[in-house]
C-alpha positions in Angstrom: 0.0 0.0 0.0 1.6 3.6 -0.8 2.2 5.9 1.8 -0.3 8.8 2.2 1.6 12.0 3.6 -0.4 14.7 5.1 -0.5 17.8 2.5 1.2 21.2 4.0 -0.6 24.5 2.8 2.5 25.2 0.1 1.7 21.8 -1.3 -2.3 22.2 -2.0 -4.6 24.9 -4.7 -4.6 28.0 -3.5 -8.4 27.5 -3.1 -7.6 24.5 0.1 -4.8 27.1 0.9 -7.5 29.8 2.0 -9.3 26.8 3.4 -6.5 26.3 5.5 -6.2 29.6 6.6 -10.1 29.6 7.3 -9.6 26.0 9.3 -6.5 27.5 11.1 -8.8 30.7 12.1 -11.5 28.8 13.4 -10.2 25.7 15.0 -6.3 26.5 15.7 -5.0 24.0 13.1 -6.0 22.1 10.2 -7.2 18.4 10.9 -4.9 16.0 9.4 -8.2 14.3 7.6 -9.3 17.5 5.7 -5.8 18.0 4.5 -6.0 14.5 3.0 -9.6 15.9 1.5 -7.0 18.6 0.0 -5.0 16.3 -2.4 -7.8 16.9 -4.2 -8.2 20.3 -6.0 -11.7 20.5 -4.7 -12.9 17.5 -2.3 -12.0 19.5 0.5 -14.2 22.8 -0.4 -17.3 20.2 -1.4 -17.1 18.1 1.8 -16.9 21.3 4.1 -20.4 22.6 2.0 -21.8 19.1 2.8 -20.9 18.4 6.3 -22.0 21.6 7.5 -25.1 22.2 5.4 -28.7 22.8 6.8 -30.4 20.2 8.1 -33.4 19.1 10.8 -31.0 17.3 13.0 -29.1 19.4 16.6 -25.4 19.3 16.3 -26.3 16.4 19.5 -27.8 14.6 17.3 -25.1 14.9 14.5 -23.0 13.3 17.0 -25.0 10.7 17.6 -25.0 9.4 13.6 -21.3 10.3 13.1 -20.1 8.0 16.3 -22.6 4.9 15.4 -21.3 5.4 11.5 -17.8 5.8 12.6 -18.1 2.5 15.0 -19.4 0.8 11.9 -16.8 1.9 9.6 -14.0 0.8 12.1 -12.5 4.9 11.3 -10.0 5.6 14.4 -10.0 8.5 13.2 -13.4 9.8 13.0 -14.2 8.1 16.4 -11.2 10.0 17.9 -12.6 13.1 16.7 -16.4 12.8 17.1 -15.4 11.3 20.9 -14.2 15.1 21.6 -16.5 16.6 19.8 -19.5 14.7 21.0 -18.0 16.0 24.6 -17.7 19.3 24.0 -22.3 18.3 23.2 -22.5 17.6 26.1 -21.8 13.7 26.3 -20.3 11.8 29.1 -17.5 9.3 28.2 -20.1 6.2 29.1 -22.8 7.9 27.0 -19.8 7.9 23.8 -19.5 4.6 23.9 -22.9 3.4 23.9 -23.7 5.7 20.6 -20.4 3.9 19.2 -22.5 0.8 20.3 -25.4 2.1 18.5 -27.4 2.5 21.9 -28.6 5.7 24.1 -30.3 3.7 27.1 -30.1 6.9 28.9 -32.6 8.6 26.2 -35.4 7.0 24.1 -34.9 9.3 20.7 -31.5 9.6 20.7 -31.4 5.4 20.9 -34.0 5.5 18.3 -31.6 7.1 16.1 -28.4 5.6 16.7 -30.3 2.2 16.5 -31.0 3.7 12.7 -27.6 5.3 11.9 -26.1 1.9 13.3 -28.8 -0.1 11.3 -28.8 2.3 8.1 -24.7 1.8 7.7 -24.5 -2.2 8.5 -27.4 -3.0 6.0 -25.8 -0.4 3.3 -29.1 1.2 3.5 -31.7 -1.6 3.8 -32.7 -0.4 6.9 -34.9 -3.4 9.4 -38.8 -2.0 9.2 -38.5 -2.2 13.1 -35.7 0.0 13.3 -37.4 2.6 10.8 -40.6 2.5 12.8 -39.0 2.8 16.3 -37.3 5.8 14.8 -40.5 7.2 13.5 -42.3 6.2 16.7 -39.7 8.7 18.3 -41.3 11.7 16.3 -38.6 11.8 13.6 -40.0 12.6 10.3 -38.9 11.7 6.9 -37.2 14.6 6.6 -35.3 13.5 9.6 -34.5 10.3 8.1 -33.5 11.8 4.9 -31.0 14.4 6.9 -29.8 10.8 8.6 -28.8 9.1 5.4 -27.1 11.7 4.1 -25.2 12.4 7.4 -24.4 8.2 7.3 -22.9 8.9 3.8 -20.9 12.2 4.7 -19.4 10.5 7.5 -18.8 7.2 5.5 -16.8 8.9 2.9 -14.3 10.7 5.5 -14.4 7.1 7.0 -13.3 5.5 3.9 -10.6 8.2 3.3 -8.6 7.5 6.7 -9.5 4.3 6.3 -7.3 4.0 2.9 -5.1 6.7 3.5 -4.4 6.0 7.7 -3.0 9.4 8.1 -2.1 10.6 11.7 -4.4 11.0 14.3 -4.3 14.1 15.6 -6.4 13.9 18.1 -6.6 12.3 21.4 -7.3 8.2 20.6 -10.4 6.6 21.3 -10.6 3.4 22.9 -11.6 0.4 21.1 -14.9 -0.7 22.2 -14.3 -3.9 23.2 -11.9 -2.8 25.4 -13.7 0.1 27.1 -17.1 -2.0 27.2 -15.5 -4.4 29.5 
């Protein structure tokens, strides 16, 4: 497998350059995963415009679909990241794993919808009719379920990318489930 290096801002378009700039602004440096996006010419710029695009569901609940489709996806990446980020929501370390698990015992809609993030990715989209109607049951909408999907396929293709590239982590690493479930 070739080596994937992690892009500097002299090495990518000037358009990821002011991206960079713009990422460095906002979050004090530029993760390692969206400079990989930035081999590209113009990945980076389109998966910024998706991942942080309207949609019906709380940034909570954005959580809750990226660390159930990161679990999934075996990304140590994305679960590194979305295991800060889903703290910084509000999410105790215990309540992390159990959305990695594709649970919330602790509340009823947020379990409905991991249950169909978790469900949605392992099936490839053939989600179980139980699973859709417990979310449904929960006062989702189709809407709802139409802002999941497309959250599950946002977060699959930065899965897929560290997944094939494994550049750095660069951010504290989360525990494999296995080993922080027993």
């Amino acid at each position: 497998m070739s080596t994937f290096n992690v892009p500097t801002r002299d090495q990518v378009s000037e358009n990821n350059q002011a991206i960079f700039d713009n990422l460095n602004k906002a979050l004090g440096f530029v993760p390692n995963l969206y400079a990989t996006y930035a081999n590209s010419d113009t990945a980076l710029e389109n998966y910024l415009n998706f991942a942080n695009a309207k949609t019906s569901l709380s940034a909570k609940e954005k959580e809750v679909v990226n660390l159930a489709v990161s679990q999934v996806n075996n990304c140590i990446y994305c679960l590194s990241a979305h295991t800060g980020i889903g703290k910084m929501n509000g999410f105790s370390e215990e309540q992390i794993l159990e959305l990695r698990a594709g649970e919330a015992s602790f509340d009823s809609k947020l379990n409905a919808l991991a249950r169909l993030a978790k469900n949605v990715t392992e099936n490839r989209g053939r989600t179980d009719a139980d699973v859709l109607e417990n979310f449904f049951n929960e006062g989702y909408t189709k809407g709802s379920l139409i802002d999941v999907i497309s959250l599950v396929g946002d977060k699959t293709i930065s899965n897929y990318i560290h997944n094939t590239t494994q550049v750095p982590v660069d951010f504290p690493i989360a525990q494999p489930l296995e080993v922080a479930t027993v």
